[in-house]
C-alpha positions as CSV (number, residue, x, y, z in Angstrom):
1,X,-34.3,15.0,-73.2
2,X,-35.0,12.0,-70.8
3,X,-36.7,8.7,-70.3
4,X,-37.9,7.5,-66.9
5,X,-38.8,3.9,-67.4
6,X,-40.4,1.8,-64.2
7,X,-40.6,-1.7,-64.0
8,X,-42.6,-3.8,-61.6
9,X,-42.3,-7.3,-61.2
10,X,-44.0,-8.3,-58.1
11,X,-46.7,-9.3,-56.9
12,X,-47.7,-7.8,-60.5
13,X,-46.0,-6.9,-63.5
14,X,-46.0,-3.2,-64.8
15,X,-44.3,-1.1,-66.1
16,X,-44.4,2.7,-68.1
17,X,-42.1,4.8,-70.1
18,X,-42.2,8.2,-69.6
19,X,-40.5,11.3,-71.7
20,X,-39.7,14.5,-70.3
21,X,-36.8,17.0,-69.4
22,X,-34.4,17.8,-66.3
23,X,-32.4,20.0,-65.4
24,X,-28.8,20.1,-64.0
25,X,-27.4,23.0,-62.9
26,X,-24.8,24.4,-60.2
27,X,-27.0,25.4,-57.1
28,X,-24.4,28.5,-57.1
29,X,-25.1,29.6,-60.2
30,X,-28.3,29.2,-61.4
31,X,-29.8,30.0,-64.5
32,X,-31.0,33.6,-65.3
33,X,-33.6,33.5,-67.8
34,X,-35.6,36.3,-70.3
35,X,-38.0,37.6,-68.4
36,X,-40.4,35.9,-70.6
37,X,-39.6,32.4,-70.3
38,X,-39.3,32.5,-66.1
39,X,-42.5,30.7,-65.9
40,X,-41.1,27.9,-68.1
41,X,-38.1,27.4,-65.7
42,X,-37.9,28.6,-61.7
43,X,-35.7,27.3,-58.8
44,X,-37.5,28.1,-55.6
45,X,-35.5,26.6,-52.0
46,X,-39.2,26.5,-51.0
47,X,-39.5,23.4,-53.2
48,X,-36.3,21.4,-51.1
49,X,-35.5,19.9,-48.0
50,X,-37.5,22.0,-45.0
51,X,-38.1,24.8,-47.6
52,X,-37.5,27.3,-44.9
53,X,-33.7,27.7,-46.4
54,X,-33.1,31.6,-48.4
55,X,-31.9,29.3,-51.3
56,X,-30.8,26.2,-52.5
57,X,-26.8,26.1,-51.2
58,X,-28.7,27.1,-47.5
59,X,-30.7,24.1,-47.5
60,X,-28.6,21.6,-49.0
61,X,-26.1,23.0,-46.4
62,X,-27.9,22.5,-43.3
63,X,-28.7,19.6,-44.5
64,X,-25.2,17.8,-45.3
65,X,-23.8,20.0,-41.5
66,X,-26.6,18.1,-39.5
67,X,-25.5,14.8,-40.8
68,X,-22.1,15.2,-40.0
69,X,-20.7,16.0,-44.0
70,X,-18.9,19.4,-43.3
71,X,-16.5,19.2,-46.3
72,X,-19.3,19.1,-49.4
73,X,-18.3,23.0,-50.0
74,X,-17.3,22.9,-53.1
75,X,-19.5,22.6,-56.3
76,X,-23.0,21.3,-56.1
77,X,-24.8,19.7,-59.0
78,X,-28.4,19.7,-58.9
79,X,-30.2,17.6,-61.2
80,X,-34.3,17.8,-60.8
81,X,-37.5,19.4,-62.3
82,X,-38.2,23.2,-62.0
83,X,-40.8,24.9,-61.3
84,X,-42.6,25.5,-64.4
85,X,-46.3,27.7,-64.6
86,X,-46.3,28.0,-60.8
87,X,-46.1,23.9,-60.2
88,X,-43.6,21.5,-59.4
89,X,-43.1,17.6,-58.7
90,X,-40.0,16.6,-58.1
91,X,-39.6,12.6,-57.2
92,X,-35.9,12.2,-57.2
93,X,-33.9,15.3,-56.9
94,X,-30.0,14.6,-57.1
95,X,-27.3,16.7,-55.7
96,X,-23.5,15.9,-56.6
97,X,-21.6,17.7,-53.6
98,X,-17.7,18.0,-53.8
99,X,-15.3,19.5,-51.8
100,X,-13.5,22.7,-52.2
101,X,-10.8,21.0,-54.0
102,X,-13.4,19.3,-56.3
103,X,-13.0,15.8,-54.9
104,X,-16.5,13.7,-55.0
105,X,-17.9,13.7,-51.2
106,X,-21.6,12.7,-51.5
107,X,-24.6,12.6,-53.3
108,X,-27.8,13.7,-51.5
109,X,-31.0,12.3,-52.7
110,X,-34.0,14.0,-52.2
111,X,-37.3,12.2,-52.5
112,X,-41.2,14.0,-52.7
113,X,-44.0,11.6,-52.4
114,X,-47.6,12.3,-53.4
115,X,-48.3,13.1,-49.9
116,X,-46.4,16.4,-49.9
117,X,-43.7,14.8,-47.4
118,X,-39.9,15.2,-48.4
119,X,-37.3,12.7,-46.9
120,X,-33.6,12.5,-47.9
121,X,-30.9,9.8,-48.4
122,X,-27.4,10.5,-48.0
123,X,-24.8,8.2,-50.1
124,X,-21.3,7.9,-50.3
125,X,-21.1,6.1,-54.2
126,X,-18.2,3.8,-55.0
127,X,-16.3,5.4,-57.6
128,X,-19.1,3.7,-60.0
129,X,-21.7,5.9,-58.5
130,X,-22.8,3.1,-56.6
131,X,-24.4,2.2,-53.5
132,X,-27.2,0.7,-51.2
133,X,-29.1,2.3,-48.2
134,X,-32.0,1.3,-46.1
135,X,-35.2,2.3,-47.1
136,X,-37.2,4.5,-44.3
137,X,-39.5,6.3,-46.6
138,X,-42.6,5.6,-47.6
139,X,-43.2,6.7,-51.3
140,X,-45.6,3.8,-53.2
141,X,-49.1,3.5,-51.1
142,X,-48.4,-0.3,-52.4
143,X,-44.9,-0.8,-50.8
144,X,-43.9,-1.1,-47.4
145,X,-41.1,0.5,-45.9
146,X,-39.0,-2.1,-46.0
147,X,-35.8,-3.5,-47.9
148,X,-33.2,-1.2,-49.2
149,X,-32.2,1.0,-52.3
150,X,-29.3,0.1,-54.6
151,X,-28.7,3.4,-56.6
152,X,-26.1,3.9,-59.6
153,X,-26.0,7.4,-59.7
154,X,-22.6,8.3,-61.6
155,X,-22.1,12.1,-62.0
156,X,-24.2,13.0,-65.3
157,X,-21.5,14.2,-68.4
158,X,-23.1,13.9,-72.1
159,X,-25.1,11.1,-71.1
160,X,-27.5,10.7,-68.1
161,X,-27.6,7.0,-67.1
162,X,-29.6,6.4,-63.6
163,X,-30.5,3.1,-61.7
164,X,-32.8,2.8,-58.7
165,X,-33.6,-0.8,-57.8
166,X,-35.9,-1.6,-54.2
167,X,-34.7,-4.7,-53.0
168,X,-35.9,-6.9,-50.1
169,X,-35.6,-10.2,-48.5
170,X,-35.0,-13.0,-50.0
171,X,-33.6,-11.7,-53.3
172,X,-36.7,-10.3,-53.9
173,X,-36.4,-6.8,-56.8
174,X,-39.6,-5.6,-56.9
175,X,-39.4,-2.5,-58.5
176,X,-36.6,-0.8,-60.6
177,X,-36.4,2.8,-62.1
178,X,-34.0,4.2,-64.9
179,X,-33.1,7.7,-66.0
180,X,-31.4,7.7,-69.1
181,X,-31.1,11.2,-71.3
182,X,-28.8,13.5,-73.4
183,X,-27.4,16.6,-72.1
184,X,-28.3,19.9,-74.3
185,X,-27.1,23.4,-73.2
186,X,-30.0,25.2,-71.8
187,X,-30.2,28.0,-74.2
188,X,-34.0,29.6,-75.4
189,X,-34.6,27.6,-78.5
190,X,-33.7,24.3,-76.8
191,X,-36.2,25.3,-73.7
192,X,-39.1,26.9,-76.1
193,X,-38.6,23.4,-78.1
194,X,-38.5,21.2,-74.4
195,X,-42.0,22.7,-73.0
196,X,-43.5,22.3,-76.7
197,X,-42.9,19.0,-76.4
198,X,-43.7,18.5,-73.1
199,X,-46.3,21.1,-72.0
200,X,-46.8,21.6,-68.1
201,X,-44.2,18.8,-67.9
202,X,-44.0,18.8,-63.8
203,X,-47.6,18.8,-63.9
204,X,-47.8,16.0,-66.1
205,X,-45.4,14.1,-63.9
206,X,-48.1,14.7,-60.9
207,X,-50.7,13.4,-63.3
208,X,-49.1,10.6,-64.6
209,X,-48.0,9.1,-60.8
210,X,-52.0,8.9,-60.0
211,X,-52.8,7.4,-63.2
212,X,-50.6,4.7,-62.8
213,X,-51.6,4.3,-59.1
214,X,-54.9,3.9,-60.2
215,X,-54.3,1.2,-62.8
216,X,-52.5,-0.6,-60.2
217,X,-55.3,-0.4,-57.9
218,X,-57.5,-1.9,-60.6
219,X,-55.0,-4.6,-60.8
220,X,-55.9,-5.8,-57.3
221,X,-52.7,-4.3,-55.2
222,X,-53.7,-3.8,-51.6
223,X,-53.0,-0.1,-50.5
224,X,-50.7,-0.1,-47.4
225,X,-51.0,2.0,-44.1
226,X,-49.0,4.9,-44.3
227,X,-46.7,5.4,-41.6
228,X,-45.5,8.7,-39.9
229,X,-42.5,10.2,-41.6
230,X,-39.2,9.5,-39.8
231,X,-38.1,13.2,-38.6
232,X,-34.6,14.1,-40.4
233,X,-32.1,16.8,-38.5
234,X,-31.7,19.8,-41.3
235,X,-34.9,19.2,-42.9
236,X,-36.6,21.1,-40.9
């Protein structure tokens, strides 16, 4: 179970806590699950990068030989929503590439906005999980594209323990996101009891993003002009 928690501090405050449920798992081996329970949990490569890839490894693939990373073929840890009843919502999807020989190379980040575009970020973390890249995306309709991302993103073990924090000139921190959680095997029971809790949980995440755009509307925030895309080689 996980806890996304955003906080914004300018040019209002607000923030939300939100509870739901991720999953990691090896984009080579992914789960198989009762035939039953597939609509609860499915991993469709139509969802990622250009979603024109036959499956996950493809697409992250083309993705990390276009920009120049041809030694990420070892392991791959995906951490992200699935598909569950036939919808999906991913805003941050992580992948933890290694080499062959099992030595950290990268981590890809993979972010959806509300728009139905998909743009990706490739990091090389300090041995912390950390680092900072530009920001070239446009995901808030109430922040420019402007600034730069620091990201702590240390490989998940018991504990998940996430930082996202949009900075821009002048010190300024508008905006930082945490994922923090507890890693449960992924048997039945411990999925049955997940989509109890949290019923339609990807559509609740679509939901939820609206919501709070509207209350931050109602706040007075000035929507921003939405840019074209950048186009990304291996995303296509």
């Amino acid at each position: 179970m996980s806890e996304v928690v955003h906080t914004r501090v300018t040019p209002v405050r607000y923030g939300f806590r939100h509870r739901t449920y991720f999953w990691l798992v090896d984009i080579d081996d992914l789960p198989e699950l009762p035939r039953l329970l597939r609509p609860l949990a499915r991993f469709d490569p139509r969802d990622h990068f250009g979603g024109t890839a036959p499956t996950l490894r493809a697409g992250l693939d083309r993705f990390l030989t276009a920009n120049g990373v041809p030694d990420a073929d070892g392991p791959a840890l995906m951490l992200g929503h699935a598909r569950v009843l036939g919808h999906v919502f991913n805003p941050l999807t992580l992948y933890w590439c290694h080499s062959s020989a099992g030595r950290p190379v990268c981590v890809v980040a993979e972010v959806h906005n509300t728009y139905g575009q998909r743009h990706c970020y490739l990091l090389r973390p300090d041995p912390q999980g950390r680092d900072e890249i530009p920001k070239d995306f446009f995901v808030s309709p109430f922040l420019d594209v402007e600034g730069s991302y620091r990201m702590r993103l240390p490989l998940p073990g018991d504990r998940l323990d996430l930082t996202v924090q949009l900075r821009q000139a002048r010190g300024a921190r508008p905006l930082t996101a945490t994922v923090r959680g507890t890693q449960r095997p992924a048997g039945t029971r411990t999925l049955l009891a997940a989509a109890s809790r949290h019923p339609w949980s990807t559509a609740a995440v679509s939901l939820g993003i609206r919501l709070h755009g509207i209350r931050l509307y109602l706040k007075g925030l000035p929507v921003r002009p939405r840019p074209i895309p950048p186009t990304q080689e291996g995303m296509l």
